[in-house]
C-alpha positions in Angstrom: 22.2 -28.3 106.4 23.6 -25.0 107.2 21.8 -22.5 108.5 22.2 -18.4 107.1 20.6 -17.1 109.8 22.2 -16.5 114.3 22.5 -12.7 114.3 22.3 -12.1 118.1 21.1 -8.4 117.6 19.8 -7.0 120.7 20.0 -10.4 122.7 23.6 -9.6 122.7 23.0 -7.8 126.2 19.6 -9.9 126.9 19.9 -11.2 130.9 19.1 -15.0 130.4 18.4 -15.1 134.4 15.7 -13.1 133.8 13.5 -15.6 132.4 13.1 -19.3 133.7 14.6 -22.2 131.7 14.2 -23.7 129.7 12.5 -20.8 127.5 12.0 -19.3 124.2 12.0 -15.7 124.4 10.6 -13.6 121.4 11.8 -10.0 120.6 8.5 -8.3 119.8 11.2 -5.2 118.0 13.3 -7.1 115.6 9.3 -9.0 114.5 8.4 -5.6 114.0 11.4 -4.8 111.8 11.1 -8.1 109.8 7.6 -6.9 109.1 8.0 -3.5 107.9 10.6 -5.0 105.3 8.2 -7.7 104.6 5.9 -5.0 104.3 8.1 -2.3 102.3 8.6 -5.1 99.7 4.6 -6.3 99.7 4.1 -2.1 98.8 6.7 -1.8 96.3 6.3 -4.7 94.4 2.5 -4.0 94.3 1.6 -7.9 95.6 0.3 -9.2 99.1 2.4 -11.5 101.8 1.0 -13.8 104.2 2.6 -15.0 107.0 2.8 -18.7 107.5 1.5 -20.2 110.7 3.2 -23.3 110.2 6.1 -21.6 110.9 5.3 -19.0 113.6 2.3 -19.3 115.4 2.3 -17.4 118.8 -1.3 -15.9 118.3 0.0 -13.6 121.1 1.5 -11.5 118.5 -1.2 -11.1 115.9 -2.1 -7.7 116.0 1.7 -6.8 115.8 1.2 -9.2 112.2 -2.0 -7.7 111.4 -0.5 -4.3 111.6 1.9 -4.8 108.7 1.0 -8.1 106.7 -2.2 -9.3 104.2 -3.0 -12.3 106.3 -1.9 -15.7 106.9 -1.7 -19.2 105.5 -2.6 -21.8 107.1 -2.3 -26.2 106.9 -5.7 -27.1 107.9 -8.7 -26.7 110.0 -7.1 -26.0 113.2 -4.5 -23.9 111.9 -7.4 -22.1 109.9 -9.3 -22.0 113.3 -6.8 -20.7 115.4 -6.6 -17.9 112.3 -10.1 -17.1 112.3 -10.1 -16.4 116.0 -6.9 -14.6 116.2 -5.8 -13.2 113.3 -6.8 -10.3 110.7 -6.9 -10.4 107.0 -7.3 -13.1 104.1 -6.7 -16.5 105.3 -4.9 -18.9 102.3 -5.4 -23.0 103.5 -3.2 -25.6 101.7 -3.3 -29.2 102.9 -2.0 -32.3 101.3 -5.2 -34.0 101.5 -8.3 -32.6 103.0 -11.0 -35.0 105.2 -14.1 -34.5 103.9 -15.8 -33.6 107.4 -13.4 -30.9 107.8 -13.9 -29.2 104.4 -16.6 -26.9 105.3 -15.8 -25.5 108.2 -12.3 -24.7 106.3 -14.5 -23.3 103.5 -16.5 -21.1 105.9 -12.8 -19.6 107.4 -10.4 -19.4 104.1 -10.6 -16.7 101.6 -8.3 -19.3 99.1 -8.7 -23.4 99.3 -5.6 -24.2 97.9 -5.8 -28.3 96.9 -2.7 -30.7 96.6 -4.6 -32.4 92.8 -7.4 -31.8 90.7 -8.7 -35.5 91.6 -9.4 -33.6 95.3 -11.2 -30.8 93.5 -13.0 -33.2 91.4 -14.1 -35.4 94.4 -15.2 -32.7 96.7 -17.4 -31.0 94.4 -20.5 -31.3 95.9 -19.1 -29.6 99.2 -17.8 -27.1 97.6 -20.9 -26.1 95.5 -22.9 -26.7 98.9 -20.3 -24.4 101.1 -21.0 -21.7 98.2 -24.8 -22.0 98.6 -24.9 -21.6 101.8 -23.0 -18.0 101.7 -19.3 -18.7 101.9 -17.5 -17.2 99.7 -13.7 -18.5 98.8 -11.3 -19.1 95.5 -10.5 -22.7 94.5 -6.8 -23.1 94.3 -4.3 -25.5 92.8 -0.6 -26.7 94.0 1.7 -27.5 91.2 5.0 -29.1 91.8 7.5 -27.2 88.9 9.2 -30.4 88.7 12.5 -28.1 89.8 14.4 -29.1 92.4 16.5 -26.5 94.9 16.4 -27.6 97.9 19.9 -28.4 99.9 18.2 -31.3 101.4 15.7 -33.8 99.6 13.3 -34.4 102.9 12.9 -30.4 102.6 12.5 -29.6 99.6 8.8 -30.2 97.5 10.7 -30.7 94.2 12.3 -33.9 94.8 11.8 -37.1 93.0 8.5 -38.8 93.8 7.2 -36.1 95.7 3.8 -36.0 97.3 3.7 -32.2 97.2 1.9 -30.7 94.2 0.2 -31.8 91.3 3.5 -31.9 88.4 2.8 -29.0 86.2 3.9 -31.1 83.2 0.4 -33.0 83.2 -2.2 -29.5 83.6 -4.5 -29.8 81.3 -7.0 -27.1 80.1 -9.9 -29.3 82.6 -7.7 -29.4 85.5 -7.2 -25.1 85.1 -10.9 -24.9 84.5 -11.6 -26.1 88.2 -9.4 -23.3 89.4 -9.0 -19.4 90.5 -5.2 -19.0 91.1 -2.3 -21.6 91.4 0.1 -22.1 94.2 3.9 -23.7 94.4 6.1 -23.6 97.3 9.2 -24.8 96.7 11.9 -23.3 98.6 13.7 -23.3 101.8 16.2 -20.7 103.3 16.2 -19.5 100.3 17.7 -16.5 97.9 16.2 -15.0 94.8 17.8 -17.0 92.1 16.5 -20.3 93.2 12.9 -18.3 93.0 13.9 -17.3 89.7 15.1 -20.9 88.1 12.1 -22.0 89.2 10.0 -19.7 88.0 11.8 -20.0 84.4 10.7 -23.8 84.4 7.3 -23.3 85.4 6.9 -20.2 83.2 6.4 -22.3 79.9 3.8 -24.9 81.6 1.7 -22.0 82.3 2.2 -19.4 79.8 -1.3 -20.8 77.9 -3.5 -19.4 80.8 -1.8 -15.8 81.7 -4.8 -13.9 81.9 -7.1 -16.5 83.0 -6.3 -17.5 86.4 -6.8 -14.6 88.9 -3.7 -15.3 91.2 -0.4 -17.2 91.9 1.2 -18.4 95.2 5.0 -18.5 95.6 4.4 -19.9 98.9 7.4 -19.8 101.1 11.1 -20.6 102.0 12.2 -16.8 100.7 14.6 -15.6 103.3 13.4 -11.7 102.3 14.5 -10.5 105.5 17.9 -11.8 105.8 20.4 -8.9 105.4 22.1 -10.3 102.8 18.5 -11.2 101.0 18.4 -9.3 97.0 15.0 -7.5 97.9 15.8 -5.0 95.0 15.9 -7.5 92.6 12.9 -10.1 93.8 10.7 -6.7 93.7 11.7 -6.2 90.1 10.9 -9.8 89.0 7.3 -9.9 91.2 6.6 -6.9 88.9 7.5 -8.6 86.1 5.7 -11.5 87.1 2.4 -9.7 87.4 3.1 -7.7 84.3 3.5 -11.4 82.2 0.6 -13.2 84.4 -2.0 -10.5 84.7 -2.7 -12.2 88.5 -2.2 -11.2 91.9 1.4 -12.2 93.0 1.3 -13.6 96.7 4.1 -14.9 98.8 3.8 -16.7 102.4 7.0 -16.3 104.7 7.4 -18.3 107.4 11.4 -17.9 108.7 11.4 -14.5 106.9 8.5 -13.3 109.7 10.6 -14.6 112.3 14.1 -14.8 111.6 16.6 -13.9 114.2 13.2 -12.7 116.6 13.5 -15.6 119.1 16.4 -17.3 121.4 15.9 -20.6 123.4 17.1 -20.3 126.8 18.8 -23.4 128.8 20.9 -24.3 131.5 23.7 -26.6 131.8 22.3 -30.1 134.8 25.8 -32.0 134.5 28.5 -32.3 133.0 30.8 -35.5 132.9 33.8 -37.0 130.6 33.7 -39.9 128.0 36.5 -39.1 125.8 35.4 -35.5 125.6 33.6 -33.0 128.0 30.2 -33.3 127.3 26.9 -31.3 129.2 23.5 -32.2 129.9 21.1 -29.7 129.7 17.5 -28.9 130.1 17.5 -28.3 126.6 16.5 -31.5 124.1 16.8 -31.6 120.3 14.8 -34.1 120.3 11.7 -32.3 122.0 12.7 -28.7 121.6 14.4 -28.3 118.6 13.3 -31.6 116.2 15.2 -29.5 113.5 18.4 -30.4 114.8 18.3 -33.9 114.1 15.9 -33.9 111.4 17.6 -31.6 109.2 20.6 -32.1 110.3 21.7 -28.6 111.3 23.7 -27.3 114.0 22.0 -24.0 115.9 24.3 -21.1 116.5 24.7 -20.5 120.1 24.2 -16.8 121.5 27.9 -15.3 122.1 30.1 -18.8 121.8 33.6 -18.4 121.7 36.0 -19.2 118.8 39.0 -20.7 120.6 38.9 -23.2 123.9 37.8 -26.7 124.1 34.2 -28.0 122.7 32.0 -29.2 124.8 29.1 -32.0 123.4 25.9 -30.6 124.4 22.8 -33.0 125.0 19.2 -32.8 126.3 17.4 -34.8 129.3 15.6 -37.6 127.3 16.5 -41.2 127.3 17.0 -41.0 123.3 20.9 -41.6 122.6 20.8 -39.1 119.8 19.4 -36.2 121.8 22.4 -34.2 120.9 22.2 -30.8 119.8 26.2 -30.0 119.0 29.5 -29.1 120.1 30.2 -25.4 121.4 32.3 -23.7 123.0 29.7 -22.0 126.0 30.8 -18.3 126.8 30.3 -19.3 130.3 31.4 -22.2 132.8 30.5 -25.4 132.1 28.7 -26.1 135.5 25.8 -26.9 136.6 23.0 -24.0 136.8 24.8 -22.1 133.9 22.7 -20.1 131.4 23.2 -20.1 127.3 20.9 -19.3 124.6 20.5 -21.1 121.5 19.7 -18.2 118.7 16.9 -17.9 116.0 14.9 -19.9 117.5 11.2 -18.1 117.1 10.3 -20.3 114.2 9.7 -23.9 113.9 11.5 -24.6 117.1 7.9 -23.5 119.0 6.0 -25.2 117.1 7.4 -28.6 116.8 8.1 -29.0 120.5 6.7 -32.5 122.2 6.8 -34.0 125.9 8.3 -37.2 124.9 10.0 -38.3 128.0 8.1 -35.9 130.0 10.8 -33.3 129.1 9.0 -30.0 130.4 8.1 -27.7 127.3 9.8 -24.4 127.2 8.0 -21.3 128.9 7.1 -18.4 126.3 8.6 -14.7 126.7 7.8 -11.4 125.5 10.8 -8.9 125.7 10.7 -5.5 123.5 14.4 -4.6 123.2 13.2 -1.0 122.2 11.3 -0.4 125.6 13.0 -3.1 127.6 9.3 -4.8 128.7 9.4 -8.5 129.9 6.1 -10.3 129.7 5.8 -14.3 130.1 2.7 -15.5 127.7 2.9 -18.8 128.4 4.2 -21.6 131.6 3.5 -25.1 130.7 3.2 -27.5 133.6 2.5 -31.1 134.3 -1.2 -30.8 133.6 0.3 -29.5 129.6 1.6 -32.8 129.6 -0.8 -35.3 131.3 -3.9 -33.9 129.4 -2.1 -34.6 125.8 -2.3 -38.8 127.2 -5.2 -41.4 127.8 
C-alpha cells in the first residue's frame, strides 16, 4: 500500500533533540490549517464534518477541533465517553455490533446511533424506546455496504467480498428504512473524489425510492480532503448535488484528512550491525508503534532521507522477527544515539500503539510551528505498562 501523504512542512527545521525518544510530536498549526480547509469545504458545500476519533484522538486538542468542525464520530462507548467529556458538538456512534449493557449509556451521549443491520435495530428495540422515555434524544441510523469495492487493499476496504461491514444495500427493504432516520457508508481509504463518486453512482439507484424520506446520509470517511492534490472544487459540487437529489443532510467523518502530515514519530538509532546488509535497531517498533506498517503493508516516509547512498534496514526493539519498519537511507550517521523522524504519523500510529514486549510507548508533544511553543502532554512509564496486566 502506498501511502500519498510525508510532506515534512515545518518539521523540516523541527530539532528532534528537543523532545525525548521515542516520541510523536503533533503540530498544533498545520491541525489548524487542515481544519479551516475541512472547514472551508463543510461551509461551502452547505453539509457538516465530523472528525473521527478512531483515527485521531489526542483529546488534548479538542477545543482546537471544536473551533472549526461539527463534532465527532465515535466506535463505541468509550470512544463516545471520552467525546462526551472532551469534545464539543454532535457526537455520530457506529459499531459493528453493540452489547446490550452498553447501549444506553451510548444512547444518553450520541446525537446519531448508527447500527451495522436492521436485525440490531430490531432486537434492541425495547432500549431504544426505553432510552427515548427517559429523555434522550438521538436519530436511529443504518450502515449500508454499496456492494462497491475501491479499496487498494481488501483488509481495508468495507466493500470487499463477504464483508462484515454494512448491511448490502441490495436487500433494503421499505421495513428495514422504516426503522431509520439517515443512512451511513464508509467506504474509502486514502482516498480521491472519484472513488467517492463510483460509489455513490452504485448506491444512488438502491436508494433513489426514499429521497425525501430519510433525514441524513453519512459518507463516513477515508476522503483525503486535505491532501494538496485533493479535488475539493469538484467534491463541493457533487455534496451539493447530493443534497439537492437526497433532500438530507450530507455528513462526512475524516479521520487522516484531520490529521494528515500534523504529526512525526521521533526515534533513535541503539545498534547497528551487518548480515548481508547494514541494518539498525531502534527504539522505534512497527510492531508496537506503527501496527500500520506490517498490517497494511506500507512503508513510512522518513523526515529528510536522502535519495543516493546505501540503505540501511531499520528494525524496532521487540523479539518479533518481523519488527521491521523499512529500508532508508537516514540523513544522519548510522550510530548509536542518532535522531530521525518517521513523518505523518499523528493518525492511527497514536492510537494503535501497544507494550508488547514491554517496548516503552512513545511520549506525546505539542509544538506550534507558528509560535515555536513546545509542550509535552503526555510521558508514559512502567506503571502505563504494568497497570494494563493481571
Amino acid at each position: 500500500m502506498e501511502t500519498r501523504a510525508g510532506d515534512p512542512g515545518a518539521f523540516a527545521r523541527f530539532d528532534l533533540n528537543r523532545v525525548d525518544s521515542p516520541a510523536f510530536v503533533v503540530d498544533a498549526a498545520k491541525l489548524r490549517e487542515n481544519l479551516r480547509i475541512l472547514a472551508d469545504v463543510r461551509d461551502r458545500a452547505g453539509i457538516k464534518v465530523l472528525a473521527a476519533l478512531k483515527a485521531f484522538s489526542m483529546w488534548s486538542v479538542a477545543p482546537i477541533i471544536g473551533e472549526y468542525l461539527d463534532g465527532v464520530c465515535t466506535s463505541g462507548l468509550w470512544e463516545a465517553l471520552l467525546a462526551g467529556e472532551h469534545y464539543d458538538g454532535e457526537i455520530a456512534t457506529y459499531c459493528a455490533a453493540y452489547k446490550p449493557e452498553d447501549l444506553n449509556e451510548i444512547c444518553r451521549l450520541s446525537d446519531h446511533v448508527i447500527f451495522n443491520s436492521p436485525r440490531q435495530i430490531e432486537r434492541f428495540a425495547d432500549i431504544l424506546e426505553l432510552s427515548r422515555n427517559r429523555g434522550n434524544s438521538f436519530d436511529i441510523g443504518l450502515r449500508v455496504n454499496p456492494l462497491h469495492a475501491e479499496g487498494e487493499v481488501p483488509r481495508y476496504d468495507p466493500c470487499a467480498p463477504h464483508s462484515r461491514l454494512g448491511f448490502p444495500i441490495d436487500q433494503l427493504t421499505e421495513e428495514h428504512m422504516a426503522l431509520v432516520d439517515g443512512i451511513h457508508m464508509h467506504t474509502l481509504c486514502e482516498q480521491d473524489l472519484e472513488p467517492l463518486k463510483r460509489t455513490w453512482d452504485k448506491a444512488f439507484d438502491h436508494l433513489e425510492p426514499w429521497f425525501g424520506e430519510f433525514k441524513w446520509l453519512n459518507f463516513g470517511g477515508g476522503h483525503h480532503i486535505t491532501r494538496a492534490d485533493y479535488q475539493r472544487e469538484e467534491l463541493i459540487e457533487f455534496l451539493q448535488d447530493v443534497k439537492d437529489d437526497t433532500g438530507a443532510e450530507i455528513y462526512l467523518e475524516p479521520g487522516e484528512a484531520v490529521a494528515l502530515d500534523a504529526g512525526i514519530l521521533v526515534g533513535t538509532v541503539l545498534d547497528t550491525h551487518w548480515n548481508g546488509m547494514p541494518l539498525a535497531i531502534t527504539d522505534v517498533s512497527a510492531t508496537c508503534h506503527m501496527p500500520d506498517v506490517i498490517e497494511a503493508p506500507y512503508r513510512p516516509a522518513m523526515l529528510g532521507e536522502l535519495d543516493a547512498g546505501e540503505a540501511v534496514r531499520l528494525g524496532g526493539p521487540s523479539c518479533l522477527a518481523g519488527d521491521v519498519i523499512g529500508d532508508y537511507r537516514l540523513p544522519v550517521a548510522v550510530e548509536p544515539g542518532q535522531r530521525f523522524a518517521f513523518l505523518d504519523q499523528a493518525h492511527y500510529s497514536m492510537v494503535k500503539t501497544t507494550t508488547f514486549n514491554g517496548v516503552p510507548l512513545p511520549s506525546i508533544w505539542l509544538w506550534d510551528s507558528e509560535t515555536d511553543s513546545l509542550e509535552q502532554i503526555r510521558k508514559f512509564g512502567y506503571e502505563d505498562f504494568r497497570d494494563r496486566l493481571s
